[in-house]
C-alpha positions in Angstrom: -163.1 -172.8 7.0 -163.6 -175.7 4.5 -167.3 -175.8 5.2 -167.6 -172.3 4.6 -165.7 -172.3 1.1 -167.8 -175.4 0.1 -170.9 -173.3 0.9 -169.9 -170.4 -0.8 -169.6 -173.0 -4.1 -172.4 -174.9 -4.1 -173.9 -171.0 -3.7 -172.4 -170.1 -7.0 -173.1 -173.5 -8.3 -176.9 -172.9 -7.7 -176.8 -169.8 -9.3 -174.9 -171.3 -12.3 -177.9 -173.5 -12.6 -180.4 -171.2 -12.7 -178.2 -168.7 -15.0 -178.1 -171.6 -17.7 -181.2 -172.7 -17.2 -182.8 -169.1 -18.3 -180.1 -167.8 -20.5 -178.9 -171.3 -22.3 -175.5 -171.0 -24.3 -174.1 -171.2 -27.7 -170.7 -172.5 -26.7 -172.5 -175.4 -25.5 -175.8 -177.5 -25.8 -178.2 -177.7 -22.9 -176.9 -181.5 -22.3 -173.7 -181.0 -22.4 -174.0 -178.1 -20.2 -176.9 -179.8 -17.4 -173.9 -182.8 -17.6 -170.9 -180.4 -17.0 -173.1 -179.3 -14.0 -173.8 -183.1 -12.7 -170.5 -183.5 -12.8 -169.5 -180.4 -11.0 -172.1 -181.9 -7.9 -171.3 -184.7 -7.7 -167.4 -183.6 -7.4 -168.8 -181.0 -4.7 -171.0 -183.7 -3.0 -167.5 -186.0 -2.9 -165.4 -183.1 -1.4 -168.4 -182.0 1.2 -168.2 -186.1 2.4 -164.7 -186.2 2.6 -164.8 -183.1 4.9 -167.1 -184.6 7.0 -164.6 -187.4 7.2 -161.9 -185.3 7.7 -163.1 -183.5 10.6 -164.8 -186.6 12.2 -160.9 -188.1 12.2 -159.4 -184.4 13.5 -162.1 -184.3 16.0 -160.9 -188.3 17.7 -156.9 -186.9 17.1 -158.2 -184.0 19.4 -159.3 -186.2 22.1 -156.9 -188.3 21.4 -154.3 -185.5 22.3 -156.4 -184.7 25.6 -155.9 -188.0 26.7 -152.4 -187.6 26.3 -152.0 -184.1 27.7 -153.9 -185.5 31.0 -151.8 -188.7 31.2 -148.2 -187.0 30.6 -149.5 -184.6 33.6 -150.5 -187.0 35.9 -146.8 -189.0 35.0 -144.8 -186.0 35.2 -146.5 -185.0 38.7 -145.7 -188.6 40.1 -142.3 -188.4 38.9 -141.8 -185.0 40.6 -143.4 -187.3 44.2 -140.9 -190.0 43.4 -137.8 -187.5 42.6 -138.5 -185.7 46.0 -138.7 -188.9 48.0 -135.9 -190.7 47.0 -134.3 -187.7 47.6 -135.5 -187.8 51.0 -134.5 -191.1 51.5 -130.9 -190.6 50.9 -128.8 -190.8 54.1 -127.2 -187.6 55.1 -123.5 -187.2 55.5 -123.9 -189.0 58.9 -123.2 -192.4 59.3 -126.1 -195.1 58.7 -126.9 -195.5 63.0 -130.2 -196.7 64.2 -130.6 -193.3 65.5 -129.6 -191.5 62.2 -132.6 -194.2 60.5 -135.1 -193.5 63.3 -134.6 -189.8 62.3 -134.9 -189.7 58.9 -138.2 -192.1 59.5 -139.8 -189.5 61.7 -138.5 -186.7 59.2 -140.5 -189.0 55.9 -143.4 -189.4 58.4 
């Protein structure tokens, strides 16, 4: 949307150009007017860069937030694994036997 808006100016910043450089005005002299514009660029040319910058940087927080997303779902699926096994590997109610062991090894098998 900022690209778009800064387009839009420098548009109407050309055609400023070419209004004053056919029609002239008597508020101001052709310097100070062909400065007023040089300054106007150059502000435009410092606000087009630090767009650029500014979606380089939102572009690597993006990935950056992928990364995550992928990571805290591979964590949160091993945690679910882990959760279900150890509750698996609780003894029942029974007492600990060798048989009651040999059972619950077959069962986790």
């Amino acid at each position: 949307e900022l690209e778009n808006q800064l387009t839009t100016k420098s548009r109407t910043l050309d055609e400023l150009k070419q209004s004053l450089a056919s029609n002239g005005s008597a508020e101001q002299t052709p310097e100070a007017q062909s400065l007023r514009i040089a300054e106007l660029c150059e502000m435009k040319d410092s606000i087009v860069n630090q767009v650029a910058q500014l979606k380089a940087s939102m572009q690597s927080v993006l990935e950056q937030w992928r990364a995550y997303d992928e990571i805290y779902a591979e964590v949160s699926l091993m945690t679910t694994r882990y959760l279900y096994c150890i509750d698996q590997c609780k003894p029942s109610g029974e007492e600990a036997s060798l048989e009651a062991l040999k059972k619950q090894v077959k069962t986790l098998q």
